[in-house]
C-alpha positions in Angstrom: 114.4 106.8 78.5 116.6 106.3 81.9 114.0 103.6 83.6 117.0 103.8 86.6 114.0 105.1 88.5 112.3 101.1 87.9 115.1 100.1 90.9 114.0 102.5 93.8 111.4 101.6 96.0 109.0 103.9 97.0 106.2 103.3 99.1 107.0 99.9 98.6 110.2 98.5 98.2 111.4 96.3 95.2 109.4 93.1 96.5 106.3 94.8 97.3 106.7 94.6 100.8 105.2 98.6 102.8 108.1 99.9 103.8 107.0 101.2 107.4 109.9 103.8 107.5 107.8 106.3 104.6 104.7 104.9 106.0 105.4 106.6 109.0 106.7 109.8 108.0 104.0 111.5 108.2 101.5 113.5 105.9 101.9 112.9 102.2 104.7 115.7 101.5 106.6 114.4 104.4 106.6 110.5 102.9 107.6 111.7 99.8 110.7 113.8 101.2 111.7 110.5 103.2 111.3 108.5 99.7 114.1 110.9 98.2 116.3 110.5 100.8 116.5 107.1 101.4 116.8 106.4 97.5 119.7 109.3 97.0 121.7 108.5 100.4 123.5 105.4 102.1 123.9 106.8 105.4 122.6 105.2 108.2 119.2 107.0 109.2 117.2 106.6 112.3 113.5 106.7 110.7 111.8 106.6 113.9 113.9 109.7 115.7 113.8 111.5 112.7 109.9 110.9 112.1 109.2 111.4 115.7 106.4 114.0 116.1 103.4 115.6 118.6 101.3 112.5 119.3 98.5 114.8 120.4 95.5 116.0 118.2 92.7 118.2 117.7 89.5 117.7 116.0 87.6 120.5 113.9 83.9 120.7 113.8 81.7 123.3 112.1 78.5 125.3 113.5 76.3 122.5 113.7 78.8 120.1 115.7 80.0 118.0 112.4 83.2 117.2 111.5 84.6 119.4 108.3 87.9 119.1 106.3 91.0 117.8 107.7 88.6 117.2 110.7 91.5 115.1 112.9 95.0 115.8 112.9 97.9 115.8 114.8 99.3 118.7 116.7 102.7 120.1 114.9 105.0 120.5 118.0 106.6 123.9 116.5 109.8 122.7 116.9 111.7 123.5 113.6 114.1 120.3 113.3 115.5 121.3 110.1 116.4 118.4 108.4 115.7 119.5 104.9 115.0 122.9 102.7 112.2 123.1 100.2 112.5 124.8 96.9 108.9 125.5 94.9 108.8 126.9 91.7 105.2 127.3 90.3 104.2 128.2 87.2 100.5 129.0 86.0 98.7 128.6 83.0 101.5 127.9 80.6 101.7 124.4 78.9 105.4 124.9 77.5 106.9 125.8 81.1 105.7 123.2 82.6 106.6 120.8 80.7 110.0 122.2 80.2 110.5 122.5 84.2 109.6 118.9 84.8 111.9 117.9 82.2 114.5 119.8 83.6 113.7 118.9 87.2 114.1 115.2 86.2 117.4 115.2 84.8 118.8 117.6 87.6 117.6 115.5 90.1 116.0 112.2 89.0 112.5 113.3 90.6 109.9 115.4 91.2 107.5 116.3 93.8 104.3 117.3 92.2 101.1 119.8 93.6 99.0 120.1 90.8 94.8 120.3 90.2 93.8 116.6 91.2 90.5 117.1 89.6 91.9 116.5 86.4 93.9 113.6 86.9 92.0 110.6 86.3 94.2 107.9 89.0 93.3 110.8 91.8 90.4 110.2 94.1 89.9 113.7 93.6 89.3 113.3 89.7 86.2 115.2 88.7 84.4 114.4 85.4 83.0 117.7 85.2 86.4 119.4 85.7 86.6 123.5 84.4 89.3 124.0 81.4 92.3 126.6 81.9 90.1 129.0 81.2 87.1 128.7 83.2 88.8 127.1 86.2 88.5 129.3 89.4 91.8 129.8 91.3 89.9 131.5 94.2 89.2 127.9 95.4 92.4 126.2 94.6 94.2 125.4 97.4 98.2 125.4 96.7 99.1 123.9 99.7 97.4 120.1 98.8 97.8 117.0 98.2 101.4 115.7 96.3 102.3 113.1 94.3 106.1 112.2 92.8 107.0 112.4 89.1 110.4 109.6 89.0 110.2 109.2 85.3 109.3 110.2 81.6 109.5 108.6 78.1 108.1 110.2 74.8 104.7 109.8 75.7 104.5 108.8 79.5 105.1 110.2 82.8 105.5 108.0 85.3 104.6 108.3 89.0 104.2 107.3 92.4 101.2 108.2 94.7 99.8 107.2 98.1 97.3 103.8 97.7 94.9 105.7 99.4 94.7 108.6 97.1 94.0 107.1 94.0 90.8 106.0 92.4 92.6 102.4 91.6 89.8 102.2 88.6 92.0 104.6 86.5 95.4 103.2 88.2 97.5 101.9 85.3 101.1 100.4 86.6 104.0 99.8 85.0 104.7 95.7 84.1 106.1 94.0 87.0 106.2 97.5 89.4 102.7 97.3 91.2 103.6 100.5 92.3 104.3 102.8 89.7 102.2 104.6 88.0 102.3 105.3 84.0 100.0 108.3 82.5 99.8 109.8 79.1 101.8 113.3 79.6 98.7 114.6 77.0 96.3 114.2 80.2 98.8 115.6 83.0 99.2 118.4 80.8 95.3 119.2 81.4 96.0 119.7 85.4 99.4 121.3 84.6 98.1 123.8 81.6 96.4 125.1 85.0 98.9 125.0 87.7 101.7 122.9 88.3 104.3 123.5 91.7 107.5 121.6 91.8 109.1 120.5 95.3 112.6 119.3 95.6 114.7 118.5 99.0 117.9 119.7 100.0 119.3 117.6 103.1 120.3 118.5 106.2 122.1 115.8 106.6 123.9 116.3 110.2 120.4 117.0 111.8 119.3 113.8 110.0 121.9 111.6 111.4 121.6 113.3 114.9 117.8 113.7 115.3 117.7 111.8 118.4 118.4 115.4 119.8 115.2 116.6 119.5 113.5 114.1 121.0 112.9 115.5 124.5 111.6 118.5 123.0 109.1 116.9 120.9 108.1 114.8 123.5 107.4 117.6 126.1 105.9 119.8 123.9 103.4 117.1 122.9 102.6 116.6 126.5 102.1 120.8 127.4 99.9 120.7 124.3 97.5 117.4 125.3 97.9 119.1 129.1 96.4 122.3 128.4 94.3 121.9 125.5 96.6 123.3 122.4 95.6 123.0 119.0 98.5 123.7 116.0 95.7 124.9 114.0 93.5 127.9 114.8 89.9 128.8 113.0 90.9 130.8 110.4 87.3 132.5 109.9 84.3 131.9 111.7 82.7 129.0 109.4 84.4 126.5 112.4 85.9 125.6 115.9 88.6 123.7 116.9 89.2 121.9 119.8 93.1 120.7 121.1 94.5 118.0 123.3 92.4 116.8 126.5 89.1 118.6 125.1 89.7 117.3 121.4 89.5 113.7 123.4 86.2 114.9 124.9 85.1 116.5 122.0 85.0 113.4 120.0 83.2 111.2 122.6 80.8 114.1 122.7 79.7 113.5 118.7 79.9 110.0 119.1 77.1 110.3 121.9 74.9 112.7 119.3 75.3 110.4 116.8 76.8 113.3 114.3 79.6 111.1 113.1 77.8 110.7 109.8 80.6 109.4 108.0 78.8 109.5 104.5 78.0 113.2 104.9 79.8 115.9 103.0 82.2 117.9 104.9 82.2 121.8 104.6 85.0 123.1 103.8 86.3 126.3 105.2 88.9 127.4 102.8 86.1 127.5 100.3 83.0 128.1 102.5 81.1 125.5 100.7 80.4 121.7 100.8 83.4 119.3 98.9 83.5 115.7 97.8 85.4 114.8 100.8 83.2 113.0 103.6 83.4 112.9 107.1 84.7 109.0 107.0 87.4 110.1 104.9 88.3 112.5 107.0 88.0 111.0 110.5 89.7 107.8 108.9 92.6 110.0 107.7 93.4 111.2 111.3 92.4 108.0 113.0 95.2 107.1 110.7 97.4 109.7 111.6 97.3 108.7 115.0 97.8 105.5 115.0 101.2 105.7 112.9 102.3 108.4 115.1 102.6 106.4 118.4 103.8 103.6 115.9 106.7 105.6 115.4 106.8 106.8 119.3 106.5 102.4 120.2 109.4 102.0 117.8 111.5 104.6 119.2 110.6 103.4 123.0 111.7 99.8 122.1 114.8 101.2 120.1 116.0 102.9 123.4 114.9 99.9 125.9 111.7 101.5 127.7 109.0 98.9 127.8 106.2 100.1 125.5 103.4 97.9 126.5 100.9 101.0 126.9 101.7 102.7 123.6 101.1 99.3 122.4 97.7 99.0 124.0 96.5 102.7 123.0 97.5 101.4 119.5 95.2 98.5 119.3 92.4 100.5 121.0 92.7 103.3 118.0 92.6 100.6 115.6 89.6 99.1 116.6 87.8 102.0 116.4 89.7 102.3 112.6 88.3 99.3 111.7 84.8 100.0 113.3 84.6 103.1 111.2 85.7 101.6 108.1 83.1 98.6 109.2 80.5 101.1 109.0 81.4 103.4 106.5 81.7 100.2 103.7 78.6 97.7 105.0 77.2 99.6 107.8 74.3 102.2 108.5 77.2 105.1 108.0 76.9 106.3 111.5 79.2 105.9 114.2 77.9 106.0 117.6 79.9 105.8 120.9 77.3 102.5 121.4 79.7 100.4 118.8 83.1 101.4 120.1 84.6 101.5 123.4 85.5 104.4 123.3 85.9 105.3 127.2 88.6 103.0 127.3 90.5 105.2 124.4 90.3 108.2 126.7 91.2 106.3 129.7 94.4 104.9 128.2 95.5 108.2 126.6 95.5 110.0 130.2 97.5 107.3 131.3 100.3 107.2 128.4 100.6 111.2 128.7 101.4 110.0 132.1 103.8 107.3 131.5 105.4 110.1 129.0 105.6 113.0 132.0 107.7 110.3 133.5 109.6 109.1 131.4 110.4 112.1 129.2 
């Protein structure tokens, strides 16, 4: 076996320190690519210009004023930086194939970015004890566009793998000795998710839009203001199951289900792409863009401070974000499982977001 892959870091580096630079990069499939690139280059990359995104948001609520899946997110500012190509090849229902594509993936290039059914894999949050064979599973409600994991390594019986903490059921986490952070699993019990469906990811790099992505900034930064301004949201109701609310309303929006009371954060989400009820909650999913949120203007506070511009108010928005974080974790673990605008300040929140959209008109 080449174990070279044992003297990367990943999400942590070699001393288990987080290293903020992937923690920041953004959804999943974006702190993966940024993984890859700062294990296969030595230039000298700019993490927080090059992670810099749309620091406003919009929240999704179904019929009945819940939140459903991927209920917070941040707006995508549309503004195509192109600082890496994707290649996906999928393959379906065919043991042999798959494993002969992540074999050949590995050696070509030393990793493998993984989309696969999570419901059989027993370190995923998602894993499902019930889960349907090959043959009776429903493709109709897979979603190929999920969640992704990264295959770094393989021996004669093992894969081994890397995955965001919060994604895995730590029950079923078995690590490697001495590396917290990665992952072994029998390739036997992958091959029950990939027998299914397996879609491989790998990065080419743009490197000279890397090294300059300062350039961008600007744009990203103006655009995030038009969309908080007038109320965009990057992602439209696809059907009619759900609405959507962008920027200055998503703000309002929230404070509005926190005053009802319907941020019953043990309650199943619905799920649109399915038109059913999931396994996800609404804590899970208000949690995940609280999170979201907070790393954003983490990256936008590192950038300020980079370039000299005194980022105080980021700084405060930040801590005011968190609290409500830790409020809704409080109460989600040990709590009644209902968030109500009565245990946050939330006012506050909205207050200090009107200014810093300000602050960013000006400066920006």
């Amino acid at each position: 076996m080449n174990d070279l892959f044992m003297q990367n870091s990943y999400f942590y580096n070699v001393d288990m320190t987080r290293d903020d630079n992937v923690a920041m990069a953004g959804n999943c499939f974006e702190q993966l690519v940024a993984i890859v690139l700062k294990n296969t280059t030595d230039e000298p990359i700019n993490y927080s210009t090059m992670s810099l995104e749309d620091i406003s948001f919009h929240v999704r609520f179904d019929k009945e004023d819940f939140m459903i899946r991927s209920a917070l997110k941040c707006n995508y500012t549309g503004i195509e930086k192109g600082m890496w190509r994707i290649n996906r090849t999928i393959i379906k229902k065919n043991e042999a194939e798959a494993k002969t594509l992540i074999e050949e993936t590995l050696r070509e290039h030393g990793y493998a970015i993984v989309r696969t059914v999570d419901g059989h894999l027993k370190f995923s949050k998602y894993y499902n004890d019930e889960h349907k064979s090959a043959e009776e599973f429903d493709y109709s409600k897979f979603q190929e566009n999920g969640h992704v994991f990264l295959i770094i390594g393989e021996d004669e019986d093992n894969y081994y793998y890397v995955d965001q903490p919060s994604e895995m059921n730590i029950k079923n986490f078995v690590s490697v000795s001495g590396r917290r952070d990665i992952g072994v699993y029998p390739k036997l019990l992958f091959m029950e998710a990939f027998r299914i469906y397996l879609g491989i990811y790998t990065a080419e790099f743009n490197m000279d839009n890397i090294l300059n992505s300062g350039n961008f900034v600007k744009k990203i930064l103006n655009k995030s203001i038009y969309n908080y301004e007038n109320n965009i949201s990057s992602r439209e109701a696809e059907n009619s199951s759900f609405n959507v609310m962008g920027g200055r309303r998503a703000m309002y929006k929230i404070g509005k289900i926190l005053e009802q009371s319907k941020l019953v954060l043990k309650k199943k989400v619905f799920n649109p792409s399915i038109f059913d009820y999931c396994s996800h909650t609404i804590g899970e999913e208000f949690l995940n863009g609280l999170t979201s949120i907070i790393n954003r203007r983490e990256v936008l506070r590192n950038y300020c401070t980079e370039i000299g511009l005194n980022a105080d108010l980021i700084e405060t928005d930040m801590k005011l974000w968190k609290k409500i974080k830790n409020m809704t974790l409080y109460k989600f673990n040990r709590g009644d499982g209902i968030l109500r605008v009565s245990d946050i300040e939330y006012k506050p929140v909205e207050e200090t977001e009107e200014k810093l959209f300000e602050w960013m008109r000006e400066q920006f």
